[in-house]
Backbone as a chain_set.jsonl record, in Angstrom:
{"seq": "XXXXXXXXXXXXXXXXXXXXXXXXXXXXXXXXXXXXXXXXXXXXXXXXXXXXXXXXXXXXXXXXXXXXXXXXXXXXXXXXXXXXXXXXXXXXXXXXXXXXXXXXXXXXXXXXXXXXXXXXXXXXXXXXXXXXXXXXXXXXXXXXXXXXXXXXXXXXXXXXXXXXXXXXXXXXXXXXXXXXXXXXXXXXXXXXXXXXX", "coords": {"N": [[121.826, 87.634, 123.517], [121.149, 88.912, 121.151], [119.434, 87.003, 118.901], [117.115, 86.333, 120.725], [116.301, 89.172, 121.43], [115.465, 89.384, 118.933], [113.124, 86.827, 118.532], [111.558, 88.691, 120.616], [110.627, 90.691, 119.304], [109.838, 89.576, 117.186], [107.6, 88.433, 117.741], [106.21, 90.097, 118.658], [105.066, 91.165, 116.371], [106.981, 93.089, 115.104], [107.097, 95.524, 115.712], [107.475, 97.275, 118.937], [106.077, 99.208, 122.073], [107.208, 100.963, 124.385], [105.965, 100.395, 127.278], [105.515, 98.07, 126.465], [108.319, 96.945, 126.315], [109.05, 97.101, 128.316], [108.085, 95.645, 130.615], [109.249, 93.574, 129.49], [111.331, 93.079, 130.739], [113.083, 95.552, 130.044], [114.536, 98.139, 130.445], [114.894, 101.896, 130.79], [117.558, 102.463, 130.695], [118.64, 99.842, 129.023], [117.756, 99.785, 126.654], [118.227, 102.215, 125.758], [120.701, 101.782, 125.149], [120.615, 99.57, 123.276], [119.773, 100.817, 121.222], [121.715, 102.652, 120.913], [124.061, 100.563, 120.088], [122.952, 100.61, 117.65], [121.015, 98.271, 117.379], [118.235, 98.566, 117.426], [115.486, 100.674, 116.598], [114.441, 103.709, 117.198], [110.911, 104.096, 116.59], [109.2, 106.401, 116.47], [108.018, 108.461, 119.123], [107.343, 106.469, 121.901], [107.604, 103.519, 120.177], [109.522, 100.849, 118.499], [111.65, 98.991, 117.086], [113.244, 96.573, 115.691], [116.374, 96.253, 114.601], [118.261, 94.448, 112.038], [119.812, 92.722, 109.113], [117.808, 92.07, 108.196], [115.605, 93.485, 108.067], [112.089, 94.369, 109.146], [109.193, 94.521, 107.417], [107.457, 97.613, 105.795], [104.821, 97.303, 106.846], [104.181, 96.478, 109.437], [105.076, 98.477, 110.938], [103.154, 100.516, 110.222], [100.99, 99.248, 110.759], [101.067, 99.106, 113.588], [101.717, 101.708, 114.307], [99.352, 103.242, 113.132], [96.928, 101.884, 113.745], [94.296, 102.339, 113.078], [93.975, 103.049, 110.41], [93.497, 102.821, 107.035], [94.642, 101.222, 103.864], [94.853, 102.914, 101.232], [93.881, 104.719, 97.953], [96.829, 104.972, 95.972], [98.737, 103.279, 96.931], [96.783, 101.059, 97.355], [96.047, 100.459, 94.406], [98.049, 99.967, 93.713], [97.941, 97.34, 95.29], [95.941, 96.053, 94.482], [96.81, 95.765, 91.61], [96.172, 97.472, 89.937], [98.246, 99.378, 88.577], [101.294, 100.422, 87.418], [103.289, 101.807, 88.929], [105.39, 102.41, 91.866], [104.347, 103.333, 94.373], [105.031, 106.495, 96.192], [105.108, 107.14, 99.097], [103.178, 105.508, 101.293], [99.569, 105.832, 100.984], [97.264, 106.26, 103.638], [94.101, 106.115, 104.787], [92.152, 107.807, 106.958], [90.073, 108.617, 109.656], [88.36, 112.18, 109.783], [88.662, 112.262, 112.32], [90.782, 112.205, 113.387], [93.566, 113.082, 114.901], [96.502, 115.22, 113.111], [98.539, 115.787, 113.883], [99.932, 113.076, 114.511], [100.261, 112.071, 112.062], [103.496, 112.704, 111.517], [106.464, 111.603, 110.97], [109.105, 110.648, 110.082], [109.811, 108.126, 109.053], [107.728, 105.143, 108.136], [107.063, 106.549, 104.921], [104.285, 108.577, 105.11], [100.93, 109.042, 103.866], [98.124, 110.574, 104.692], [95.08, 110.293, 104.391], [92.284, 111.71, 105.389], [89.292, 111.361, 106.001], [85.451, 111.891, 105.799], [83.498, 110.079, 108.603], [80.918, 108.534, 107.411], [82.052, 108.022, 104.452], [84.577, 106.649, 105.509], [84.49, 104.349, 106.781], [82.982, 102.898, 105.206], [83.619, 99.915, 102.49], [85.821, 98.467, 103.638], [88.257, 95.719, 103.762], [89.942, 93.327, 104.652], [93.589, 92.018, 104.222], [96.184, 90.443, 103.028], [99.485, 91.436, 103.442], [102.924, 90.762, 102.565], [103.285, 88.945, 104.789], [101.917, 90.495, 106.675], [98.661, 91.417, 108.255], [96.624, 93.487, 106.956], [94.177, 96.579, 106.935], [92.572, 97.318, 104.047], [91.25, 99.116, 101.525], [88.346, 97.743, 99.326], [88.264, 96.742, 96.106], [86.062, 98.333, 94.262], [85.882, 100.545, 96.157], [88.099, 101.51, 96.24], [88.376, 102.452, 93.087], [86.337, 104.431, 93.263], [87.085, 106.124, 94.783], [89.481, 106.768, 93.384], [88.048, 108.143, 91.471], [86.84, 110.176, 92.762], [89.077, 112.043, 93.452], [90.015, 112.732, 91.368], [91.636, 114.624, 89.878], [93.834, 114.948, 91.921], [95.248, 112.717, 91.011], [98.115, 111.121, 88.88], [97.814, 111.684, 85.617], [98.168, 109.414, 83.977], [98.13, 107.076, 85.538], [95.761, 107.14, 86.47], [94.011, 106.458, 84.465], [95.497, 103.979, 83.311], [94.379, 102.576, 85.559], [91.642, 102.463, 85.875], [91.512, 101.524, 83.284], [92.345, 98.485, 83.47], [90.597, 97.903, 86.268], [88.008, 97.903, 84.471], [88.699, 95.047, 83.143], [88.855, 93.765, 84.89], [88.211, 90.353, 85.941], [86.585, 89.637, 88.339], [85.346, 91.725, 89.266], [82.577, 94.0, 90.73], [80.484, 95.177, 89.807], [77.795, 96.078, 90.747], [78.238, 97.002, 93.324], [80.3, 99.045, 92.941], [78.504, 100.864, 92.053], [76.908, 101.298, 94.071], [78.794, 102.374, 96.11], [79.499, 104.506, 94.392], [77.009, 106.161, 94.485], [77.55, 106.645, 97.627], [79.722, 108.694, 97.67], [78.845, 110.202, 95.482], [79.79, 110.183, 92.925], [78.434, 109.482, 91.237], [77.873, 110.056, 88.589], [80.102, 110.283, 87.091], [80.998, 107.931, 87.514], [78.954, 106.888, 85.496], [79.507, 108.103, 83.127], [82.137, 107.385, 82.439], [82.849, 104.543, 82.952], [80.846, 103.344, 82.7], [79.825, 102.542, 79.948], [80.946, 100.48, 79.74], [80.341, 98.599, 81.316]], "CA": [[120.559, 88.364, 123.56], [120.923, 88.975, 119.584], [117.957, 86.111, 118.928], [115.641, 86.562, 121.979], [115.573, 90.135, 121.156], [114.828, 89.361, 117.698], [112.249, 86.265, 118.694], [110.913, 88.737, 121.202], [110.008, 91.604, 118.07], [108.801, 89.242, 115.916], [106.07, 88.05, 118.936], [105.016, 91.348, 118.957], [104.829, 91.446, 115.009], [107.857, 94.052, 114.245], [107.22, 96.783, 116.658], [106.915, 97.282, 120.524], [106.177, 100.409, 122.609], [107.845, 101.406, 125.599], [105.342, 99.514, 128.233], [105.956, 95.974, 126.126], [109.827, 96.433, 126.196], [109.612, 97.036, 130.18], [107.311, 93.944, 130.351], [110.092, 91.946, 129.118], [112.905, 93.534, 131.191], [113.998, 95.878, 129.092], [114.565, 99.223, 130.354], [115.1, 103.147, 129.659], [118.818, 102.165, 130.128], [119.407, 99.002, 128.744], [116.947, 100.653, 125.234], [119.555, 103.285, 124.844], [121.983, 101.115, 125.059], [120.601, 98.892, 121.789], [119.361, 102.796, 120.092], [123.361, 103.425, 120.458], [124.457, 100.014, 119.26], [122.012, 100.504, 116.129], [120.455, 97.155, 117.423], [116.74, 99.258, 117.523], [115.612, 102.209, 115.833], [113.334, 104.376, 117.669], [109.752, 105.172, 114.662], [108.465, 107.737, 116.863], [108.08, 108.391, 120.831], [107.164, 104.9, 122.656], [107.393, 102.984, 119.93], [110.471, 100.905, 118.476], [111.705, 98.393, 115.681], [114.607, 95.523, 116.102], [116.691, 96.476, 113.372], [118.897, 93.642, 111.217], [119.676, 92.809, 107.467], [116.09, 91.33, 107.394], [114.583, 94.546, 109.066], [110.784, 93.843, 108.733], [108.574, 95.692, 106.169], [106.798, 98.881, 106.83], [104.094, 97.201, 107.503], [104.029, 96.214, 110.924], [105.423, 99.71, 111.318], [102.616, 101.242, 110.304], [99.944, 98.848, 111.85], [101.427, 99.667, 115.098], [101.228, 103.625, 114.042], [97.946, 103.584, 113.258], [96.029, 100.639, 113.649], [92.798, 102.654, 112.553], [94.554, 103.234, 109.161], [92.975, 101.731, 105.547], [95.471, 101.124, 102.758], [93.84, 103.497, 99.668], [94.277, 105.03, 96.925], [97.452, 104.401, 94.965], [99.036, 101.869, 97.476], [95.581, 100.047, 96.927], [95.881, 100.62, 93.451], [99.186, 98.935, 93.45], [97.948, 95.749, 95.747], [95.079, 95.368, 93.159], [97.761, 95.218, 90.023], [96.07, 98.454, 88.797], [98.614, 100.355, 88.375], [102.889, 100.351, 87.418], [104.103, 102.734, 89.413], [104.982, 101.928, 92.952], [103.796, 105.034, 95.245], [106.244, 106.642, 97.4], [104.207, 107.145, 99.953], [101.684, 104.853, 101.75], [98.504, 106.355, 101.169], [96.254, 106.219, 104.274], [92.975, 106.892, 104.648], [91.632, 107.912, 108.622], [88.56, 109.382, 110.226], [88.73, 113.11, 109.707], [88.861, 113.291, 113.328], [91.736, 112.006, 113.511], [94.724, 114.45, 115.004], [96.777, 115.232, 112.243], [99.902, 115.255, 114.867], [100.384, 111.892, 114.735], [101.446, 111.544, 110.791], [104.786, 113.901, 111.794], [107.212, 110.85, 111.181], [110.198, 110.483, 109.256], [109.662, 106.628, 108.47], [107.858, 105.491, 106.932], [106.752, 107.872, 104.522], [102.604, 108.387, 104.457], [100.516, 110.921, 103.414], [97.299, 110.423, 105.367], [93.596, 111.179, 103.581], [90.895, 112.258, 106.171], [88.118, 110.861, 105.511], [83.878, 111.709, 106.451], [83.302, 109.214, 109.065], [80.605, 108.192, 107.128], [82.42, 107.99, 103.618], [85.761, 106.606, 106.088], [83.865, 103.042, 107.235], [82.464, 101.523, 103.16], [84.005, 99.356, 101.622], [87.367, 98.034, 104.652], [88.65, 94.614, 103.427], [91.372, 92.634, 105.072], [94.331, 91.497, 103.053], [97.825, 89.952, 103.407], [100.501, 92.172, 101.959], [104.205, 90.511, 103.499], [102.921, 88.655, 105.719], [100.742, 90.986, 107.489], [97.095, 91.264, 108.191], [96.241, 94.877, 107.18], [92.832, 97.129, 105.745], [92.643, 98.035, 102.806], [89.552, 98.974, 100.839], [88.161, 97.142, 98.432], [88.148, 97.436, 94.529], [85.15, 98.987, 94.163], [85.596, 102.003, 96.812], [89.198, 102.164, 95.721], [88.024, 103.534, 92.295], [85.426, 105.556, 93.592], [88.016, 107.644, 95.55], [90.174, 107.513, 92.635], [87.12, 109.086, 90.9], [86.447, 111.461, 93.207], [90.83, 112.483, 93.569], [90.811, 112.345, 89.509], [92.709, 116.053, 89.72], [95.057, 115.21, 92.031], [96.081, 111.801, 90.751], [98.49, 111.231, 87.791], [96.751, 111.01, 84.388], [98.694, 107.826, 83.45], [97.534, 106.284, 86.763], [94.081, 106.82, 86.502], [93.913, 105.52, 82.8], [95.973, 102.726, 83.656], [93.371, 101.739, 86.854], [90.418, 102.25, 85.048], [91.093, 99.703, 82.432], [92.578, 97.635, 84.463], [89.324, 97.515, 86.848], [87.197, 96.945, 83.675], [89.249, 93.641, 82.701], [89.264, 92.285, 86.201], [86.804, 89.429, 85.943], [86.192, 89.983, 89.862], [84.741, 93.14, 89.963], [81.431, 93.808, 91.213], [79.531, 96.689, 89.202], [76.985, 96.956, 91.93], [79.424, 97.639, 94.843], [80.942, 100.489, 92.255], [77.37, 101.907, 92.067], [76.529, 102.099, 95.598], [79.944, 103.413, 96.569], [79.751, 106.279, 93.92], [76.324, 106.868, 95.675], [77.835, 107.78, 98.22], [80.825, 109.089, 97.305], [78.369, 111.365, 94.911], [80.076, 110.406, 91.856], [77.29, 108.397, 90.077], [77.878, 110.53, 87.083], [81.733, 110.652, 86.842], [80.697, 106.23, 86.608], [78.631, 106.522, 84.258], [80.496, 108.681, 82.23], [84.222, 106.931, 82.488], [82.889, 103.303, 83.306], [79.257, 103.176, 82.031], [79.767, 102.27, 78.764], [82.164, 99.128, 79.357], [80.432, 97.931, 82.287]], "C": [[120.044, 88.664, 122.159], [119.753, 88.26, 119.023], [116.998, 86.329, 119.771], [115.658, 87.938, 121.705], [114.875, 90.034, 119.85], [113.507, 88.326, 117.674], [111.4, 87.528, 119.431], [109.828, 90.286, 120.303], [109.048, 90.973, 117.105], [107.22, 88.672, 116.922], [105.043, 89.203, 118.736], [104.572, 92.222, 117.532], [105.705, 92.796, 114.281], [108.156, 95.263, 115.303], [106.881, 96.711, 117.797], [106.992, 98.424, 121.066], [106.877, 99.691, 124.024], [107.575, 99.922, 126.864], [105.612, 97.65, 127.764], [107.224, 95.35, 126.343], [109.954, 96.621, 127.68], [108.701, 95.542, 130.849], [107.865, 92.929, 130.334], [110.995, 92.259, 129.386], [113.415, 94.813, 130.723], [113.424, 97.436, 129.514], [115.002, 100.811, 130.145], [116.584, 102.62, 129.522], [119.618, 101.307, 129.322], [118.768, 99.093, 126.653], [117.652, 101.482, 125.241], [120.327, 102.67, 124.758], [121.998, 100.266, 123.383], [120.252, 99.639, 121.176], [121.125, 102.658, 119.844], [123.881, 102.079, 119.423], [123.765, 99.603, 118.098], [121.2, 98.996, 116.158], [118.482, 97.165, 117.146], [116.781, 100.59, 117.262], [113.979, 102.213, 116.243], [112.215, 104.909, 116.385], [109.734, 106.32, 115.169], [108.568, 107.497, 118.341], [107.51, 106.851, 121.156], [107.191, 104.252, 121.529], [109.165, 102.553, 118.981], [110.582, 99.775, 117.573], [113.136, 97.892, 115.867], [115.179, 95.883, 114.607], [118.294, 95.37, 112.899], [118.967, 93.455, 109.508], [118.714, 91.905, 107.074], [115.382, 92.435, 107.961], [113.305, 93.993, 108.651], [109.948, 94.759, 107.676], [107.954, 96.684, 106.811], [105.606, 98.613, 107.425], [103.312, 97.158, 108.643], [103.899, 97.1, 111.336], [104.209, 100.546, 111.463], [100.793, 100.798, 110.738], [99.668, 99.013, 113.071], [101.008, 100.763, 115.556], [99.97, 103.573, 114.716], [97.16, 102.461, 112.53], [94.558, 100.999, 113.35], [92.37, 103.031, 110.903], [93.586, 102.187, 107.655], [93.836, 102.227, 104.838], [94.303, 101.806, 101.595], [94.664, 103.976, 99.015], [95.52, 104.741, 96.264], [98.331, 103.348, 95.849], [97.562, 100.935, 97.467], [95.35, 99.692, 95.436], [97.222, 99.664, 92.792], [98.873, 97.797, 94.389], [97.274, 94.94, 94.499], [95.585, 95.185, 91.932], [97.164, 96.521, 89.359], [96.896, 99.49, 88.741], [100.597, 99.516, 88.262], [103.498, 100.565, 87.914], [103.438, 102.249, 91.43], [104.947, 103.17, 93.669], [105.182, 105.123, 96.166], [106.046, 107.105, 98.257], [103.109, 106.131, 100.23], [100.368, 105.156, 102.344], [97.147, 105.749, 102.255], [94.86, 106.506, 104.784], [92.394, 106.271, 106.667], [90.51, 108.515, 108.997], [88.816, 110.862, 109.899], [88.864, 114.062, 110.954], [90.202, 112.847, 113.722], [92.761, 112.968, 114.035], [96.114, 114.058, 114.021], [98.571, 115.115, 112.478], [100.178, 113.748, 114.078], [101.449, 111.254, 113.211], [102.446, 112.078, 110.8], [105.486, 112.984, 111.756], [108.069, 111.181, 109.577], [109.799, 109.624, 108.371], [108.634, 105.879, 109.114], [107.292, 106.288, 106.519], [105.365, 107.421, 104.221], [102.014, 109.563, 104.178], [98.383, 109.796, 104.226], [96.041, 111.226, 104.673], [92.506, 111.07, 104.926], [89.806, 112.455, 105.833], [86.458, 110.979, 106.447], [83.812, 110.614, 107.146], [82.129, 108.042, 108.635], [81.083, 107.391, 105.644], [83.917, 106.554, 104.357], [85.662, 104.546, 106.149], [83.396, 101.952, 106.138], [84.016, 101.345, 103.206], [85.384, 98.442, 102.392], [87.035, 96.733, 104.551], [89.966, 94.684, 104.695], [92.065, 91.797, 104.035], [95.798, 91.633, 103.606], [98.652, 90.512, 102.364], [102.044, 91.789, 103.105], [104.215, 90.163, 104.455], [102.126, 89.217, 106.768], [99.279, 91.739, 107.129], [96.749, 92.987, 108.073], [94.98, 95.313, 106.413], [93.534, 97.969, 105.24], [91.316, 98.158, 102.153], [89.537, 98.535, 99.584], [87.845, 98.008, 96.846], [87.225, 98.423, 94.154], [85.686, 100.681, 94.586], [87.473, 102.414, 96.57], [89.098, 103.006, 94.119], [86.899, 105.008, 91.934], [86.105, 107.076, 94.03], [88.669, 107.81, 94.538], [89.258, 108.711, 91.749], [86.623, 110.535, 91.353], [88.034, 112.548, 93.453], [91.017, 112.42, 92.266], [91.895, 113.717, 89.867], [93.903, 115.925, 90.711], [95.348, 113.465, 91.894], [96.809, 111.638, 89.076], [97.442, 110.912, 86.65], [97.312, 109.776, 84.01], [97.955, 107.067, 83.877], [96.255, 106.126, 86.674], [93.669, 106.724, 85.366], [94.296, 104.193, 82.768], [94.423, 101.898, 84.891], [92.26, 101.505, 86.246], [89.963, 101.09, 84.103], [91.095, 99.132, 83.089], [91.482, 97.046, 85.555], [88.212, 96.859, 86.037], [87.567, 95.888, 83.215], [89.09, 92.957, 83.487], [87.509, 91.789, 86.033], [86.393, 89.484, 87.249], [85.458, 90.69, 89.9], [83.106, 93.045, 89.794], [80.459, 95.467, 91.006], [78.675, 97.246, 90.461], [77.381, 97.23, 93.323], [79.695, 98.549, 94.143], [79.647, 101.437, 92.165], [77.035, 102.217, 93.35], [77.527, 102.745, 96.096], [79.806, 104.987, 95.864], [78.285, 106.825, 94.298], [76.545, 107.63, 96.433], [78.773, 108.589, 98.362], [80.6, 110.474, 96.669], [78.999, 111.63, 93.737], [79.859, 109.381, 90.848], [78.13, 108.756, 88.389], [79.159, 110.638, 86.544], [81.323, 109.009, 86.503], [80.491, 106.385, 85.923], [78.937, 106.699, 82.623], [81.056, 107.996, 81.85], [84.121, 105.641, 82.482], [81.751, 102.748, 82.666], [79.039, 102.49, 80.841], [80.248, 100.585, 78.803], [81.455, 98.189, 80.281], [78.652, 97.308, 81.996]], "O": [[118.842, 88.697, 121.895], [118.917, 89.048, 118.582], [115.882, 86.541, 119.298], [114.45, 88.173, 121.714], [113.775, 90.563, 119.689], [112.641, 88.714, 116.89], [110.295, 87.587, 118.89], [108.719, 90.709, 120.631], [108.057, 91.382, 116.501], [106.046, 88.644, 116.552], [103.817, 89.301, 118.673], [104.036, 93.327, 117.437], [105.336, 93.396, 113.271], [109.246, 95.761, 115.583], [105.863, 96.041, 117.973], [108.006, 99.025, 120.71], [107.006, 98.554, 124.475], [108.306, 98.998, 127.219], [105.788, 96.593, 128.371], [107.508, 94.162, 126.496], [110.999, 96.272, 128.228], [109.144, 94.623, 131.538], [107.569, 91.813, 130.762], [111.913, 91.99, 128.611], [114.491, 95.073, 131.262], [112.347, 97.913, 129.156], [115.584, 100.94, 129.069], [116.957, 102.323, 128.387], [120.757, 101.548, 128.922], [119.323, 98.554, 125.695], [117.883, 101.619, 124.039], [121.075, 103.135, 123.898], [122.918, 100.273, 122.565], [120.339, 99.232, 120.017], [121.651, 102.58, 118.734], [124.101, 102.29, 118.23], [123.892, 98.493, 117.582], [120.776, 98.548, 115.093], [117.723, 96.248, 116.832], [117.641, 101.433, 117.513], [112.98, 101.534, 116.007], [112.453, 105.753, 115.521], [110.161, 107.295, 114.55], [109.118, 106.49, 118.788], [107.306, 106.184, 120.142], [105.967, 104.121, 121.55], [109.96, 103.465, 118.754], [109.475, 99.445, 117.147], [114.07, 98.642, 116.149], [114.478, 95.79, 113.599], [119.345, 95.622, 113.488], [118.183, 94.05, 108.769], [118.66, 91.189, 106.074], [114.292, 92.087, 108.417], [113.349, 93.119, 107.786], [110.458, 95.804, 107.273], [107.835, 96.78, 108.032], [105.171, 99.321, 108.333], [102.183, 97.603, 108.851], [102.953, 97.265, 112.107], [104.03, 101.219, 112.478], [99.811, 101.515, 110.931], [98.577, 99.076, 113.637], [100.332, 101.038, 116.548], [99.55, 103.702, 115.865], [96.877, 102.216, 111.357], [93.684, 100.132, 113.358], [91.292, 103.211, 110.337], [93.237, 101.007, 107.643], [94.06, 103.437, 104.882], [93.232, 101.316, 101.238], [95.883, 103.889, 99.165], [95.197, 103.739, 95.626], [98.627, 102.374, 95.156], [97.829, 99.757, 97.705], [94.585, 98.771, 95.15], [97.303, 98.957, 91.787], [99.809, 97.004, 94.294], [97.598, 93.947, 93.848], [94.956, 94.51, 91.117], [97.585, 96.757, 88.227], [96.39, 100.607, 88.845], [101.006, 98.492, 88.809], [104.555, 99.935, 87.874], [102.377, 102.001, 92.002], [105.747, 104.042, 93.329], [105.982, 104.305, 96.618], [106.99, 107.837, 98.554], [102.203, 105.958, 99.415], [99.976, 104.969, 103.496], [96.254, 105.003, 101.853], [94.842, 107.605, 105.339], [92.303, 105.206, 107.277], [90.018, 109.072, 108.016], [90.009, 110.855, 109.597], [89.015, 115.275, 111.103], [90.62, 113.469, 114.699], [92.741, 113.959, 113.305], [96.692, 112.972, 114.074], [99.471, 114.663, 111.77], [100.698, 113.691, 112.964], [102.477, 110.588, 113.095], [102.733, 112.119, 109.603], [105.694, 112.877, 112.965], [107.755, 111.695, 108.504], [109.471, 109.905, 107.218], [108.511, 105.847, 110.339], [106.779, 107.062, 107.326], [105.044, 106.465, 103.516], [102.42, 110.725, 104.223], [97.898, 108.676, 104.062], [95.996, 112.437, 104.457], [92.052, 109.954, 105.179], [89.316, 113.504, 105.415], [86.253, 110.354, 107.488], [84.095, 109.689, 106.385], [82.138, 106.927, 109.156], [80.644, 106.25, 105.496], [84.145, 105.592, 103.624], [86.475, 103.73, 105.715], [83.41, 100.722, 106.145], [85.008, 101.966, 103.587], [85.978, 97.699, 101.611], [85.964, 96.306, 104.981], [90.579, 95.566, 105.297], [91.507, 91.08, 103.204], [96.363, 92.485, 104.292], [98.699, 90.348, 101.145], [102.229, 92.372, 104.173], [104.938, 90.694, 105.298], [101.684, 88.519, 107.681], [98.922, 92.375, 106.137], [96.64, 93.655, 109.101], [94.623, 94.679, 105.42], [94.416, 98.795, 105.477], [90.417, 97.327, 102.284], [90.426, 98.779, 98.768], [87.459, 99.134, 96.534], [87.7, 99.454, 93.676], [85.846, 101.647, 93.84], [87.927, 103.543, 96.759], [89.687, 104.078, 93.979], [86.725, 105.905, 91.11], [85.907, 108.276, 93.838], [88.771, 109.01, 94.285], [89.648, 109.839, 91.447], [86.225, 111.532, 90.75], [87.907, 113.762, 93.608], [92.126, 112.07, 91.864], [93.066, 113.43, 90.116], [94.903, 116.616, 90.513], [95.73, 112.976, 92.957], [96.127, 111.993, 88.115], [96.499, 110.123, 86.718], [96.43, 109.003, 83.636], [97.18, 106.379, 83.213], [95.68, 105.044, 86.794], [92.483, 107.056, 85.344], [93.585, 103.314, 82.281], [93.79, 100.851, 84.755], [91.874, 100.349, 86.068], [89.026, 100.3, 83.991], [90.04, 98.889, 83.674], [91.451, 95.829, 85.736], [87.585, 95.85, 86.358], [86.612, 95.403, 82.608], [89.086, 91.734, 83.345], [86.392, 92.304, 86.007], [85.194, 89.229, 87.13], [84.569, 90.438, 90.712], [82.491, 92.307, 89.024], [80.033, 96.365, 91.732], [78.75, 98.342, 91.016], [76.681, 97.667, 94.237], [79.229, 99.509, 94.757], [79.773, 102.661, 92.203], [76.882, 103.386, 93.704], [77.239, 103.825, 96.611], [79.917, 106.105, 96.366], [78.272, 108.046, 94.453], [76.205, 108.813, 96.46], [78.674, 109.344, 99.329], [81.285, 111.485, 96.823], [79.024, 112.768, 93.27], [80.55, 108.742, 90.054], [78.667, 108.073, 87.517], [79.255, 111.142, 85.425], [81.3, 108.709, 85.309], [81.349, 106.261, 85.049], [78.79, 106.062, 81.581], [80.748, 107.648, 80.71], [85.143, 105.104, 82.055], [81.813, 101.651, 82.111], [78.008, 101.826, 80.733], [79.911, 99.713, 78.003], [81.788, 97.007, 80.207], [78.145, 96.501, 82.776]]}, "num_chains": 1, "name": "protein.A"}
């Protein structure tokens, strides 16, 4: 069963709730039974994770979570190369109606930003980080938020990103102006970025 449980995790991209593992046979008793022999490790209530010495990345994990989730601020800051330091936390950004229940997990570790539903919706890219398909927001509205979070992000970090954004031959000045539109931090651009850009 060691392979077909493991083919039947990776089908379902890392994680399966409750209703998928009774779907495919697999019920409350014979799921405690692979919880006890450490074969699956429960994330949170219905939901569950084939566990081996390839476990899968957190990704999946936390697509599963919260599939309404955008990758920001300094895990976006580390996809885009701006930054050294790898976060220890995977900064999410959600609707602000979000119920705040739901981030109460052990593993993995996120810290969840609650975001204006209007502010929440700019700027959501798709992008392959370990094989999976997850949002993340784009360059632009990732330094907008860092602009508008300058006080609570490290000073290194947001010296480091900054250049780093003005070098990238990619970037797209007038996506950084309409974001800090609405973001409402025209003048923190023009300030900090204005000059170079």
């Amino acid at each position: 069963m060691g392979e077909a449980l493991k083919l039947m995790f990776e089908a379902h991209g890392g994680v399966m709730r409750t209703a998928e593992l009774q779907r495919e046979g697999l019920y409350y008793r014979k799921v405690q039974s692979l919880l006890e022999e450490g074969r699956l490790e429960q994330l949170r209530r219905g939901y569950y994770q084939y566990v081996d010495e390839n476990s899968f990345s957190d990704l999946p994990i936390l697509k599963a979570l919260f599939p309404d989730a955008v990758i920001c601020m300094e895990s976006a800051l580390d996809y885009y190369g701006y930054t050294d330091r790898t976060p220890a936390y995977w900064h999410l950004a959600v609707s602000n109606r979000t119920a705040r229940k739901r981030f109460q997990i052990e593993y993995p570790l996120v810290k969840p930003h609650f975001i204006r539903e209007d502010r929440y919706s700019a700027g959501i890219e798709e992008a392959e980080i370990d094989g999976c398909t997850v949002k993340i927001y784009d360059k632009e509205k990732t330094i907008c938020d860092l602009l508008l979070h300058r006080n609570k992000v490290d000073a290194e970090v947001f010296a480091t990103a900054i250049q780093r954004y003005l070098r990238d031959p990619e970037k797209i000045p007038a996506r950084l102006f309409k974001y800090a539109k609405l973001l409402r931090v025209e003048r923190k651009v023009r300030e900090i970025l204005g000059p170079w850009l």
